[in-house]
C-alpha positions in Angstrom: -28.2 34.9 32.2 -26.3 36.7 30.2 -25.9 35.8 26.4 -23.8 37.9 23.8 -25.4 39.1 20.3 -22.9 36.9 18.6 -24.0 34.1 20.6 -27.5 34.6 19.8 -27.5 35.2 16.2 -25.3 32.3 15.5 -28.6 29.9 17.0 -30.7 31.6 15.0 -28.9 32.0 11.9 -28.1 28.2 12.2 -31.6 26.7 13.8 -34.1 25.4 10.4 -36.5 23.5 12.4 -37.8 23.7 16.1 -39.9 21.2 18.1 -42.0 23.7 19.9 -43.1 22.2 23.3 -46.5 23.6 24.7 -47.8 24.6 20.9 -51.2 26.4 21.2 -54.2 26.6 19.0 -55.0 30.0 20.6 -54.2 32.4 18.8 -53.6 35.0 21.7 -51.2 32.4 23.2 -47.4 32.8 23.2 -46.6 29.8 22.0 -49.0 30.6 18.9 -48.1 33.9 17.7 -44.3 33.2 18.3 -44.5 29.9 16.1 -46.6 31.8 13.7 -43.3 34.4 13.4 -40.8 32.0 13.4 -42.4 29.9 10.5 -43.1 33.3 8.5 -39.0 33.8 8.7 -38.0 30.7 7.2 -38.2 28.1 10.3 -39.7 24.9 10.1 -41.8 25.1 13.9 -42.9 21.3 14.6 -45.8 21.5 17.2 -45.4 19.3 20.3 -48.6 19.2 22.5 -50.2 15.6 23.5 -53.9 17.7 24.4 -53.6 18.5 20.4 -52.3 15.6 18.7 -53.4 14.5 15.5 -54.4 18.0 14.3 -52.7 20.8 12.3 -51.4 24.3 13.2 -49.6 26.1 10.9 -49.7 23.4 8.5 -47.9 20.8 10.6 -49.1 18.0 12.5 -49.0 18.3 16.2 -47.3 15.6 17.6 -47.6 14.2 21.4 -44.1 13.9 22.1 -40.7 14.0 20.6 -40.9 10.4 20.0 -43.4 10.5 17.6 -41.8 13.5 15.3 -40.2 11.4 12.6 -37.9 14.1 11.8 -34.6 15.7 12.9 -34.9 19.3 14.8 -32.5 21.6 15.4 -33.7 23.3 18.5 -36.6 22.4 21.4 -38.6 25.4 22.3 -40.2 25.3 25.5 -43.3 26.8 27.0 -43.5 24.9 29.5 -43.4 25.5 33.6 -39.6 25.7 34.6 -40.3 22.4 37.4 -41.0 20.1 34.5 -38.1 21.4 32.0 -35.9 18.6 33.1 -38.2 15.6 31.9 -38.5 17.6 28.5 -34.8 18.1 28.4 -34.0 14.1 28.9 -36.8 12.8 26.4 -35.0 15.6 23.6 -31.6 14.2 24.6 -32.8 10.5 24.0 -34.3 11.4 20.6 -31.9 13.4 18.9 -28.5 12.9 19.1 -27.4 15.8 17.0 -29.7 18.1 18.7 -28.4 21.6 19.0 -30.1 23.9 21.5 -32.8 23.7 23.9 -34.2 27.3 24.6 -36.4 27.9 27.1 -38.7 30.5 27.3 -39.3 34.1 29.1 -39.8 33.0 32.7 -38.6 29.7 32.4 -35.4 28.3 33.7 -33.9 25.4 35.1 -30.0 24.8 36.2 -30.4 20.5 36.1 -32.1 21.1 32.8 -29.0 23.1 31.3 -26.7 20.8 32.8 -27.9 17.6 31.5 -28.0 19.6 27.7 -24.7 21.5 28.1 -22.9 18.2 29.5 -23.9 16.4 25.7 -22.4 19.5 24.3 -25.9 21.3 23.6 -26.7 24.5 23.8 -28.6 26.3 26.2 -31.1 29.3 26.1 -33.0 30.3 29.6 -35.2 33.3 30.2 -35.5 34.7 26.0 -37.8 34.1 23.5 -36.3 33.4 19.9 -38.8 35.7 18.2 -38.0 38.8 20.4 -34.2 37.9 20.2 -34.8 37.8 16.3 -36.3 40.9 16.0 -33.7 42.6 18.4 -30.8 41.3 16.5 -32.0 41.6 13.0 -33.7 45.0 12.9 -37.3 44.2 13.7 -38.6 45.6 16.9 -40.6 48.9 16.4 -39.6 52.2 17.8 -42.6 52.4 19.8 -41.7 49.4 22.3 -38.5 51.8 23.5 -40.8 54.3 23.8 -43.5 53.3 25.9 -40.9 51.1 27.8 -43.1 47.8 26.8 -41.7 45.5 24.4 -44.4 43.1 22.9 -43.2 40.0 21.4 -46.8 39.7 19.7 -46.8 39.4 16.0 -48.7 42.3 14.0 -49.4 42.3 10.6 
């Protein structure tokens, strides 16, 4: 898939809170360190995992499912295996009409997932991650991932 800068930044410069699907209390997790990003740049990140429910991370409650978030989101982040993308991608659909973008994350894709979302108009992100995209496109990434030829999406501070 290929997606333009343009394209890209737009999302991002547009998305103010994320339902992130497969949130982690593990801090050398993924779907930790890139919430932990995304909420220091200015996103709301709304943790979605029903193993974790009822607690906090990153000083929001973890919900169970997208039924239970009382609140609009922009954009449904998903760390989730590609084979069960769909069922996420029909219970967002069903929640939130004015949902934007689902974005799926490095390794994941499914095509009946981005059909169902781009036929109601929604945008879809396969095989990225928003905090690596951010940092490309906004001046972030560090030198030293070019040079050693590794990228790290792992947040250091």
């Amino acid at each position: 898939m290929t997606y333009s800068d343009a394209y890209l930044r737009d999302i991002l410069c547009r998305t103010k809170v994320i339902a992130q699907v497969g949130a982690s209390a593990n801090p050398v997790r993924p779907s930790f360190y890139v919430a932990r990003y995304l909420r220091l740049k200015g996103f709301r990140v709304i943790p979605v995992n029903p193993g974790l429910a009822g607690q906090e991370l990153g000083g929001e409650l973890v919900y169970p499912d997208f039924a239970s978030i009382p609140d609009a989101v922009d954009m449904v982040d998903i760390f989730r295996r590609s084979e069960v993308v769909p069922s996420i991608v029909k219970e967002a659909l069903a929640r939130w009409d004015e949902l934007q973008t689902v974005w799926m994350q490095i390794g994941i894709e499914n095509a009946d997932a981005t059909a169902l979302a781009e036929a109601r108009g929604v945008e879809v992100i396969q095989n990225r991650c928003p905090k690596i995209e951010y940092q490309r496109l906004f001046g972030e990434l560090r030198m030293g991932g070019f040079n050693t030829g590794v990228i790290s999406s792992r947040l250091t501070l």
